[in-house]
C-alpha positions in Angstrom: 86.7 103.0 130.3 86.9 106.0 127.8 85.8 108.3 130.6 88.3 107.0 133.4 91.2 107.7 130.0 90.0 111.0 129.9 89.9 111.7 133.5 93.1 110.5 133.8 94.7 112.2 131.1 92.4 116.3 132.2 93.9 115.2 135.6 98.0 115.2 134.2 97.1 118.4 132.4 95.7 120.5 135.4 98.3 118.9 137.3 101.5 120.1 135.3 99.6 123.4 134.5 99.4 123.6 138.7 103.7 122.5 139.0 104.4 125.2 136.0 102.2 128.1 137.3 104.5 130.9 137.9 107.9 129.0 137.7 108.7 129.9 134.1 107.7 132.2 131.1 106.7 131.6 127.5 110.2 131.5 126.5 111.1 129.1 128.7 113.0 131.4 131.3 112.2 131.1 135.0 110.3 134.0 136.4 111.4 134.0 140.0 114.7 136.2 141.1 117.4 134.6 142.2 118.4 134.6 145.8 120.8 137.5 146.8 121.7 137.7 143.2 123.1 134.4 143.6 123.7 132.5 140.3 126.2 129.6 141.3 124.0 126.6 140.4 124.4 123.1 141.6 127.0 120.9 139.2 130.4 119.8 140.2 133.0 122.0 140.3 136.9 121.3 140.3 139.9 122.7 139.9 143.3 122.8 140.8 146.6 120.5 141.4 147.9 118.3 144.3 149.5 119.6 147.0 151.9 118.4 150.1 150.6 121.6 152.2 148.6 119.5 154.9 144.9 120.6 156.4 145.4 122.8 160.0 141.9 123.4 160.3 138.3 123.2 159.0 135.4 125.7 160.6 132.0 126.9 159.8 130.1 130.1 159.5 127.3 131.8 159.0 126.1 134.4 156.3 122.9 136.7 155.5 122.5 134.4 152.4 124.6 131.3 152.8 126.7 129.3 154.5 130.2 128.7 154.5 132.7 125.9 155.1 136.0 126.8 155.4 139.3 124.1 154.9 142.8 125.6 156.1 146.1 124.7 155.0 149.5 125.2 156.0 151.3 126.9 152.7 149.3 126.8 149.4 146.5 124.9 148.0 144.5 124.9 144.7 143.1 122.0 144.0 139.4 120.5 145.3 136.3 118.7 143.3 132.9 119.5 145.1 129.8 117.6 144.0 126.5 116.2 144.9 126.3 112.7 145.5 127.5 110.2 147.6 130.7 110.2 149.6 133.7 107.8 150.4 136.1 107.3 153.6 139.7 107.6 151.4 141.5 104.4 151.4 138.0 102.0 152.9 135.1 103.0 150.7 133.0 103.0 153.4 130.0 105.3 152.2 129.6 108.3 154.4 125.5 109.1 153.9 124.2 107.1 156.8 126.5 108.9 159.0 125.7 112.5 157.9 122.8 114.7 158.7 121.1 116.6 156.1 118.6 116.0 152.9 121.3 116.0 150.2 125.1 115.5 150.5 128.0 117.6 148.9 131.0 115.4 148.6 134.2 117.5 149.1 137.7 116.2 148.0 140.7 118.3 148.5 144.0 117.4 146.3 145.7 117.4 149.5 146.7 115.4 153.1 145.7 115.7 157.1 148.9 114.9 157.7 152.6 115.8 157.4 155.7 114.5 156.0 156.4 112.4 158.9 152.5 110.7 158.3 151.1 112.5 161.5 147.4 113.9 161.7 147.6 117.6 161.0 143.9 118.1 162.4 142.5 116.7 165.5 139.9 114.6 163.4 139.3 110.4 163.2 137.2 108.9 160.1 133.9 109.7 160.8 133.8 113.1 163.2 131.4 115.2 162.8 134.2 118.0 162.5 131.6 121.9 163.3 128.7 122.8 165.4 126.2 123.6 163.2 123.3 124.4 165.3 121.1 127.1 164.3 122.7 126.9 160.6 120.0 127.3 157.9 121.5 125.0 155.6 124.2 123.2 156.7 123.5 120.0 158.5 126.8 118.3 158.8 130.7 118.1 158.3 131.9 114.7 158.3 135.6 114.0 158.2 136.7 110.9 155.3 140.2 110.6 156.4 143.3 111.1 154.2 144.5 108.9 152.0 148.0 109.5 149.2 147.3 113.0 148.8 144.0 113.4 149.0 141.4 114.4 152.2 138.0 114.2 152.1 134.7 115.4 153.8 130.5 115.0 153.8 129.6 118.0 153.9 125.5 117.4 154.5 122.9 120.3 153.5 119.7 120.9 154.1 118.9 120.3 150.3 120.2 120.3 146.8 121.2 124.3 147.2 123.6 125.9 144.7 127.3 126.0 146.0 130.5 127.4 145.0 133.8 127.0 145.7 137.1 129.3 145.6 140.7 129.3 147.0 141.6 132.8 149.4 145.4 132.9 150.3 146.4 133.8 153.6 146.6 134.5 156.8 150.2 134.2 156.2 151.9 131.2 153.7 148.8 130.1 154.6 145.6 129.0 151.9 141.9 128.6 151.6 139.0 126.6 150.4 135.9 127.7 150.6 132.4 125.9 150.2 129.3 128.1 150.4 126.0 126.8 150.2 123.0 129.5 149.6 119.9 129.3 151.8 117.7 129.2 148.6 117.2 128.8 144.8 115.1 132.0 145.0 113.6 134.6 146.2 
């Protein structure tokens, strides 16, 4: 019995001496470089007010270190939350994962509608589309459209896996505004 405790207990030792070899220093500091300098990390990230300007459009593209989702509006914009972890049609609650690709899912709320002041769709979109062609991306998988509920539009936005993100607000073109959701490839080099 004492040898199976001991064997047990060398084996956790070698094992997390194995998982730690060459991932962090003596003090505690991670040794590898970070990927294209990038240093966004994974938490949630808000900011920003409610707006009337409705969603025109939502695309995709593709960078040398990440890739990019891109949520147009028709006058300005400032306010989103972006977060890991499960996501929500507005006004159901009907959980998005098993209907978007990818290993982990960024949920994406924008403090504003899809639709005008009339209450018509602004984008072309139902609950559910999958809303960009993402073949050949390296990390993103999916963009699922939530609907739009008093205010507020939401997406899935599925990714390869839990990647570090960030999220800004471009104006322009015109009275027009910008989020934008990049996702790098990698953690590090």
């Amino acid at each position: 019995m004492r040898i199976r405790s001991a064997l047990t207990a060398l084996a956790v030792v070698v094992a997390g001496l194995v998982a730690g070899a060459g991932s962090s220093s003596a003090a505690g500091t991670t040794t590898g470089s970070p990927y294209c300098g990038i240093t966004w990390g994974s938490a949630e990230k808000s900011a920003g007010a409610l707006s009337s300007a409705p969603l025109v459009d939502v695309r995709a593209g593709r960078h040398d270190c990440y890739d990019r989702v891109v949520f147009e509006f028709a006058g300005p914009v400032d306010g989103y939350a972006v977060g890991y972890g499960e996501t929500w049609t507005e006004g159901e609650g009907l959980a998005l994962s098993p209907y978007t690709a990818g290993g982990a899912l960024l949920r994406v709320s924008l403090r504003a509608p899809a639709y005008d002041d009339a209450h018509q769709g602004t984008v072309p979109y139902a609950v559910g589309a999958h809303v960009a062609n993402l073949l050949r991306y390296p990390t993103l998988r999916d963009v699922v459209f939530g609907g739009s509920f008093e205010g507020y539009s939401t997406f899935a936005v599925g990714v390869r896996a839990r990647l570090p993100f960030r999220t800004f607000v471009l104006a322009g073109p015109g009275t027009h505004s910008r989020i934008v959701l990049d996702v790098a490839h990698q953690w590090q080099e």
